[in-house]
N, C-alpha and C positions, 0 to 999 in steps of 0.2 A: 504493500500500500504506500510506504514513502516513497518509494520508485516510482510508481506510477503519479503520484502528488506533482512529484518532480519536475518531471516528463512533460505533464499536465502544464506546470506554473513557467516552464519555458517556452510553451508554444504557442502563445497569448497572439501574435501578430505574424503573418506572413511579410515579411518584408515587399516596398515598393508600391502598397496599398492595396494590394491583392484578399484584404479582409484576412477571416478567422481559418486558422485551422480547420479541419474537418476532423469529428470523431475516432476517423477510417485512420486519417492520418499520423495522429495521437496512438493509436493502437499502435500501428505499424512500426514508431520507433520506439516503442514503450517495448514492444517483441524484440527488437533489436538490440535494444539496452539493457535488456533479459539475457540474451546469449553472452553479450559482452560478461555482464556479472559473472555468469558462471565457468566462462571461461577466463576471465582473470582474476575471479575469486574478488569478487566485488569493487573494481576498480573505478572508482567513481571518475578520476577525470577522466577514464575513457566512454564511461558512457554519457557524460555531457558531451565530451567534444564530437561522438559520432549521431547522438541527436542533436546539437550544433548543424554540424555540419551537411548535416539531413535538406536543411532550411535554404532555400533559396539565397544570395547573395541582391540585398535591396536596389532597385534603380536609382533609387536618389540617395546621394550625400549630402549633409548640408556641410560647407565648409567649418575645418578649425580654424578661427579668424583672430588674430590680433592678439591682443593681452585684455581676457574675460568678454570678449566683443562673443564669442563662442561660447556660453555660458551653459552651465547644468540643465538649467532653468528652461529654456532654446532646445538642446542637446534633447531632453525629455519628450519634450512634446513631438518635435520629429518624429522620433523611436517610435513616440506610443500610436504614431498615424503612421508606420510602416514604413517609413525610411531609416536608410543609420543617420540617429544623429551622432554629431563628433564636438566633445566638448575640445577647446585650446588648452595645452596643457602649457605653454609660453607664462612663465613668469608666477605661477602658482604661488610659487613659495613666498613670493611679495603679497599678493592678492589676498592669500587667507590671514598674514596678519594683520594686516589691513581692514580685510572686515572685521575682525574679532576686535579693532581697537574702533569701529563703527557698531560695537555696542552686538554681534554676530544677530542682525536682524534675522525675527525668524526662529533664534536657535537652529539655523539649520547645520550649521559647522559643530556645536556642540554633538547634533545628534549623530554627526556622519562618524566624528572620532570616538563617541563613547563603540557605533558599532565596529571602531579598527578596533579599540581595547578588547571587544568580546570576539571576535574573531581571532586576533593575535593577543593573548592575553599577558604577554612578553615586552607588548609595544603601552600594556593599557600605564602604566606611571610614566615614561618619558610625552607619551603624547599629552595624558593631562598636564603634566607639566608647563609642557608647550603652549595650552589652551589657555593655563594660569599667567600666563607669562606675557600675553600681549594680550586679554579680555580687558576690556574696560566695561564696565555695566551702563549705559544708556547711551553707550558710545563717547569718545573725543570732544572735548570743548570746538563749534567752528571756530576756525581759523589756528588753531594749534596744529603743530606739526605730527607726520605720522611717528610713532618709535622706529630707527631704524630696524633694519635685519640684518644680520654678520654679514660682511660680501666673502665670497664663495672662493677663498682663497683654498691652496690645495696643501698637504703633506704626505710627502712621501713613507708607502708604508715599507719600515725597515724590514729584511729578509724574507722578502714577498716575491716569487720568479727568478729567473736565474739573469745575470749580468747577460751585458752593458741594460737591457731592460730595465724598467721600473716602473713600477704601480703608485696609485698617487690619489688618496681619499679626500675629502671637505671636512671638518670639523663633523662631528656627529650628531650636534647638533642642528647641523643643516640640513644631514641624511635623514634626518627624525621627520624635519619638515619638509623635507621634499617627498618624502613614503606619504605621508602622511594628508597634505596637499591634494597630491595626485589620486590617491586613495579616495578620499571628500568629494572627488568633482566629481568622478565616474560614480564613484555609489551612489550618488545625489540624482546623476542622473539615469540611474536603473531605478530607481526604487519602485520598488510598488506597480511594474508593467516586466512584459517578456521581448520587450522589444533591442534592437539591436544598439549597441554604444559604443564608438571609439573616440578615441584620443589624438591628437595632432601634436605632433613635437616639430622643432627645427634642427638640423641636423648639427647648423651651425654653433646650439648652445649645446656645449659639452659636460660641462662639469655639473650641473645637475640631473644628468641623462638617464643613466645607470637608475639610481633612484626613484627617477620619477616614474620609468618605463616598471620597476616594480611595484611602484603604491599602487599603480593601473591595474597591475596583475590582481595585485591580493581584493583589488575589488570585481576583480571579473570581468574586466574591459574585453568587450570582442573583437574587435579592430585597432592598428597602430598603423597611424597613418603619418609619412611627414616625408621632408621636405627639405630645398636650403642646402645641401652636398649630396654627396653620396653615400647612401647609410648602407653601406655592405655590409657589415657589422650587426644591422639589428637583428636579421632573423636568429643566428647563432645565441642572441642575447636574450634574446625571447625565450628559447628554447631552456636558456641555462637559469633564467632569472623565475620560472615557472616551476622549477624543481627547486628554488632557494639553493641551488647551487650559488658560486660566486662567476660573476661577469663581468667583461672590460672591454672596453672600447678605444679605442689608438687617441691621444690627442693631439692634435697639432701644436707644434714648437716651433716657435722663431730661434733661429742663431743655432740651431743645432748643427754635431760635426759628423762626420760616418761614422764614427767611434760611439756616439752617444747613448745609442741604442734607440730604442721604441719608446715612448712616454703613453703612458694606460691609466683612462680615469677606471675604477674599482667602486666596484659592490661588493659585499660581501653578505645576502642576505639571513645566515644563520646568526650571525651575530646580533639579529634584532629578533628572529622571533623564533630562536632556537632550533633546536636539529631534531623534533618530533612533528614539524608540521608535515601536512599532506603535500603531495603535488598538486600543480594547479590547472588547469585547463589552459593551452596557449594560445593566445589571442592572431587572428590572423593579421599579416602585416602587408600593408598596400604602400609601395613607393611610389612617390609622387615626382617624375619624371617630364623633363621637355624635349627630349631625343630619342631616337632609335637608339641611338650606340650605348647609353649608360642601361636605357631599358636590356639591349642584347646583353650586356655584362653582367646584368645582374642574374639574368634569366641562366645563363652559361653554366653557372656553378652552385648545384646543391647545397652549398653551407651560404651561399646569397642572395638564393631564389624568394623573391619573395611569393607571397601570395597571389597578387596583382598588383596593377598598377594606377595612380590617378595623372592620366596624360593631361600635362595645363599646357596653356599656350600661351603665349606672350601679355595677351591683352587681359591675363588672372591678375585679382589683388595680391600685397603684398610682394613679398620679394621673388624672384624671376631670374632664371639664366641671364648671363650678357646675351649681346647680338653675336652672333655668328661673324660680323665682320662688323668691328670695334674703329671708329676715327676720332679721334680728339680735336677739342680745341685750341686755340694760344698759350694755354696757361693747362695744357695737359690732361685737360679735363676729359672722361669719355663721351660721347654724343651719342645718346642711345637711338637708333633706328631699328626698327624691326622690320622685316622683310620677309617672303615667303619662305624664303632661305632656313627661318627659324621656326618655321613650322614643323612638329615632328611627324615622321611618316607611319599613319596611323593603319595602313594595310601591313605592314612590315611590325609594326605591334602587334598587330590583332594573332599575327603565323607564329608568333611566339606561343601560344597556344594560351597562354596567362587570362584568367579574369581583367577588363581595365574600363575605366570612366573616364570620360572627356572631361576636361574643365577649364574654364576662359572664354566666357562668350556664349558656352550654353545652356544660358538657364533661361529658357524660351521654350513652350512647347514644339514649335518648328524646327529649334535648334534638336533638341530633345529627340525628337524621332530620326534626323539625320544621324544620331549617335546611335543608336537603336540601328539604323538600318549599315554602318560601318560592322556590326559585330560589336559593340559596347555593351556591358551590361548595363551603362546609363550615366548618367552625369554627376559631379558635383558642382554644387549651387552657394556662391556666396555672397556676394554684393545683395542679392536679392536678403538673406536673410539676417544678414547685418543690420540691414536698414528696416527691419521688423522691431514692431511692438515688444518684445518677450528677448531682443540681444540687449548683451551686455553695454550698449554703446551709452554715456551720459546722453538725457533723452533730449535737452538742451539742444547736444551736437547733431544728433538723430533729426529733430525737428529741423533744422536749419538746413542740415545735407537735403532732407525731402522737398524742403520747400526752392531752394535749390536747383532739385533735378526735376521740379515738377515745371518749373520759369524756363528752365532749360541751357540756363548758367552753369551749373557746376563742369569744372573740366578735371580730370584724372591724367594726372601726367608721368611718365617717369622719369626718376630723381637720382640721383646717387646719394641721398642722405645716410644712408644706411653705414654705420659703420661697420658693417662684414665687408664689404666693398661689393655686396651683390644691389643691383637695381633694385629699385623698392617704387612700387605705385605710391602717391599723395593725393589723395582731394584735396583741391586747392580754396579751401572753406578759409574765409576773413576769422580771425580771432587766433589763429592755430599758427604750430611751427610752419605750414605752409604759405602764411604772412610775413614776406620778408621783413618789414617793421619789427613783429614780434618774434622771428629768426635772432635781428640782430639785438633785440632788449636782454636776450637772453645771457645769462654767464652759465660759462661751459663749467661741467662739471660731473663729476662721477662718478656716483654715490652710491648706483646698482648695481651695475658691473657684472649685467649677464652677456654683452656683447663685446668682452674684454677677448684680447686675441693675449694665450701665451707665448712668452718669451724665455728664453734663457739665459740667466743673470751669469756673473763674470762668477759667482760663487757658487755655480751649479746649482742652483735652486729655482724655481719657473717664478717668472713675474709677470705682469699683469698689464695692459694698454691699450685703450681705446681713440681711436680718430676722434671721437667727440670728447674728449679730456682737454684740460686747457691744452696749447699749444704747444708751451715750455715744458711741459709734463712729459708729455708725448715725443718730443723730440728726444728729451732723457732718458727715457728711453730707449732710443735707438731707433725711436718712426719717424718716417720724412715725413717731412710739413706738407709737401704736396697731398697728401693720405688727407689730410685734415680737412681740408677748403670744401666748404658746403655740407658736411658732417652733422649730423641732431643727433640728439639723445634719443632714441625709440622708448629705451626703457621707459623713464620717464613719460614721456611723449603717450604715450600707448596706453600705460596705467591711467594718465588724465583723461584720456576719450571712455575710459569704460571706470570714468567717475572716481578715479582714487588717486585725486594727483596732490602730489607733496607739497608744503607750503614750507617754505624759507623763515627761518629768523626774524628776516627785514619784513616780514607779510608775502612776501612773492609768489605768486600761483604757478605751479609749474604746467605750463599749455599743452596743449592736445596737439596728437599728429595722430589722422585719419586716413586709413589706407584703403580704399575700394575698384573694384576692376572698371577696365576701361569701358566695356558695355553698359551703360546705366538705361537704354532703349525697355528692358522688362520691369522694372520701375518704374518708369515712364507707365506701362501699358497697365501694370497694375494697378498705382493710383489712380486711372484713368477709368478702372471699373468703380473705383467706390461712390459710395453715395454721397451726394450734394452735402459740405459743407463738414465731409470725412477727410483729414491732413495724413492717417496712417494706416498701415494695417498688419495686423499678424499673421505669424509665422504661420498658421493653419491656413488662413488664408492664399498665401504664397505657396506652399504646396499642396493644394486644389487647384492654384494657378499651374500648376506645370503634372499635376496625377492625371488632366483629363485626357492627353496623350494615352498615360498607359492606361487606362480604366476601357479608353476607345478602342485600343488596341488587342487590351491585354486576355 
């Protein structure tokens, strides 16, 4: 009878809007997960993952977008109307104490970590800890500054792997809060429905990766989706982070020599919730790709393969491949052009045999069925749900962006702000980093330090640097000044648009930068159905705008 409960309480939604289960079909893996049992002597994560994996794979993604733009809340309601939603998992470990010093409206963070403690009951005193440690009861005085959070420097863990190598953990109490974080957003966003949930990471933040790719785990994330380099690395980690093995990922070094070896951020997850826990069911992982070649290399090798993939295209929010063919101007700068050139070739994807979703441009139901009829199993969707009722976006900026693209003003450019040095889309919204006024009021500074690139000190120990750091900083460290010119702070930046931006000493608000793709036309078309004297609309609403495709089809 709990097997069959089980069974039961997974199969709530067919992904892609396809409605309920059927009885018939419920039986049929319920038999399945009978066999399993008794041939592996009751092995519970196999017979999730093979009634998992039973389930159809959803046509709609909603994007992980930004920092909390992607939110649980968002994330939910997709799932429970049959698509995956994907909360952002960008920046967590700011976000949660953040709210918790916003008074945790809600209780909903208290109640996601008291279920880490009864799950892991190894993690239940460090995480309450953590919950003690930056709650404030009715929230922050306005205008008070938030409590910082430790920045995410590293140490090397002694006699860990064999030479020149070396492994390289974050304080532990960061680990706490990056499991932990990650853990809260995904549970938050399963709770109480059978519907599908993944996660978004960027490839390029490293040092809370490990971590956070587990807190996902131990909440049962289905999907790991991300982006931003090339995550060869995650399926392996997946794999190993799902048994509480330990798992490492290569980090990138400035200054290093042939001699220096490998540099590896480290998990180690027995150390947090001991060496009796279960295995876990491993989340499918979808690389989010703009080329044939990284797609064929991933696909090449079994220890890289991923799941599928999400093919974007140039015109997706957020950050983005360069151009294929790169020209500067006077002062060295890149000039981004996009060309057909950079389009990736989606028949030479499709023969790779892999599940994959288009994304950039088509969240239109016309767009929609041209991906459908390429071989796609469907798209993902995000400027469209960024700009809904129920995202994480401060609703201030939300209103502004809408009224906006509804005038027919707003333009979406790309920018090299980005300090990864990868292009990054901006809406070019008055009030925001994308106001050069409020650009230049700005003093540089770097206080988060998730977009710090390592380096290799003269003393053999990694240091830390960001293009958006003061100048003099940055140069002392060994980066050319060139690196700098037109550089923001995201971090910063990012956390302000989804409402949680730092205030200075001197009173200074730190401004929003807003990231949305270049097609804003289904926005357009959707506010253009509401009713007389309606400025927004939700997320349900936005995907009805794009299910009646498959509902016509399906």
């Amino acid at each position: 009878m709990l097997l069959q409960h089980f069974i039961i309480s997974i199969g709530f939604f067919v992904p892609g809007g396809r409605g309920f289960f059927l009885s018939r079909e419920i039986g049929r893996i319920y038999n399945t997960a009978k066999q399993v049992c008794r041939g592996r002597q009751g092995d519970a994560v196999d017979i999730k993952e093979k009634a998992m994996n039973s389930r159809p794979d959803p046509t709609l993604i909603s994007g992980g977008m930004g920092v909390r733009i992607s939110c649980w809340s968002l994330a939910r309601i997709v799932s429970m109307m049959g698509a995956l939603g994907v909360v952002s998992g960008t920046g967590l470990e700011l976000v949660y104490p953040r709210t918790l010093q916003n008074g945790d409206p809600g209780g909903h963070v208290r109640r996601a970590f008291d279920e880490l403690a009864r799950r892991q009951p190894a993690l239940a005193e460090p995480v309450n800890r953590l919950f003690d440690n930056y709650y404030i009861k009715g929230g922050k005085e306005a205008g008070k500054p938030y409590k910082p959070v430790p920045v995410w420097k590293l140490s090397r863990v002694e006699g860990y792997g064999r030479a020149p190598d070396s492994f390289w953990e974050p304080a532990r109490e960061l680990q706490i809060l990056s499991i932990a974080a990650n853990f809260a957003e995904v549970w938050l966003a399963k709770e109480g429905h059978g519907g599908f949930v993944g996660i978004n990471f960027l490839r390029k933040i490293e040092r809370p990766m490990p971590c956070a790719l587990y807190g996902a785990i131990l909440a049962g994330v289905d999907y790991v989706v991300m982006g931003a380099g090339n995550p060869s690395h995650i399926p392996g980690m997946l794999r190993l982070l799902s048994r509480h093995e330990p798992a490492s990922m290569p980090l990138k070094v400035y200054g290093t020599r042939s001699d220096s070896g490998e540099f590896l951020i480290l998990a180690r997850p027995r150390a947090f919730v001991g060496d009796r826990s279960a295995a876990l069911p491993q989340p499918k992982f979808l690389a989010i790709v703009s080329s044939f070649g990284l797609a064929q290399a991933l696909a090449a090798d079994p220890e890289t393969r991923p799941y599928g993939f999400v093919v974007e295209g140039p015109s997706a929010g957020g950050h983005n491949a360069p151009p294929s063919k790169v020209r500067f101007d006077d002062q060295r700068q890149p000039i981004l052009v996009y060309t057909e050139h950079d389009q990736a070739d989606i028949g030479a994807i499709a023969a790779l045999g892999l599940p994959f979703w288009l994304a950039g441009s088509y969240a239109s139901p016309q767009r929609l069925r041209q991906a459908l009829a390429c071989g796609a199993v469907g798209i993902q969707f995000g400027t469209l749900a960024a700009l809904s009722a129920q995202s994480g976006m401060k609703p201030e900026v939300r209103a502004q962006a809408l009224r906006m693209i509804s005038g027919g003003e707003l333009k979406v450019t790309d920018t090299m702000v980005s300090p990864t040095g990868f292009p990054f889309k901006v809406a070019q919204l008055p009030g925001t980093l994308a106001d050069k006024a409020v650009y230049q009021r700005r003093k540089r500074i770097c206080d988060i330090s998730m977009l710090q690139a390592n380096y290799l000190t003269a003393e053999g120990k990694l240091g830390y640097r960001c293009p958006a750091e003061p100048v003099d900083s940055f140069i002392a460290k060994g980066g050319r000044e060139q690196n700098t010119a037109g550089r923001a702070c995201l971090c910063n930046g990012l956390l302000a648009s989804a409402g949680f931006a730092q205030i200075r000493a001197d009173g200074y608000m730190e401004p929003a930068i807003v990231t949305l793709g270049e097609d804003l036309q289904p926005v357009r078309d959707l506010l253009a159905l509401l009713p007389p004297g309606q400025d927004n609309y939700t997320i349900g609403k936005a995907l009805r705008f794009l299910q009646k495709i498959i509902k016509a089809e399906g």
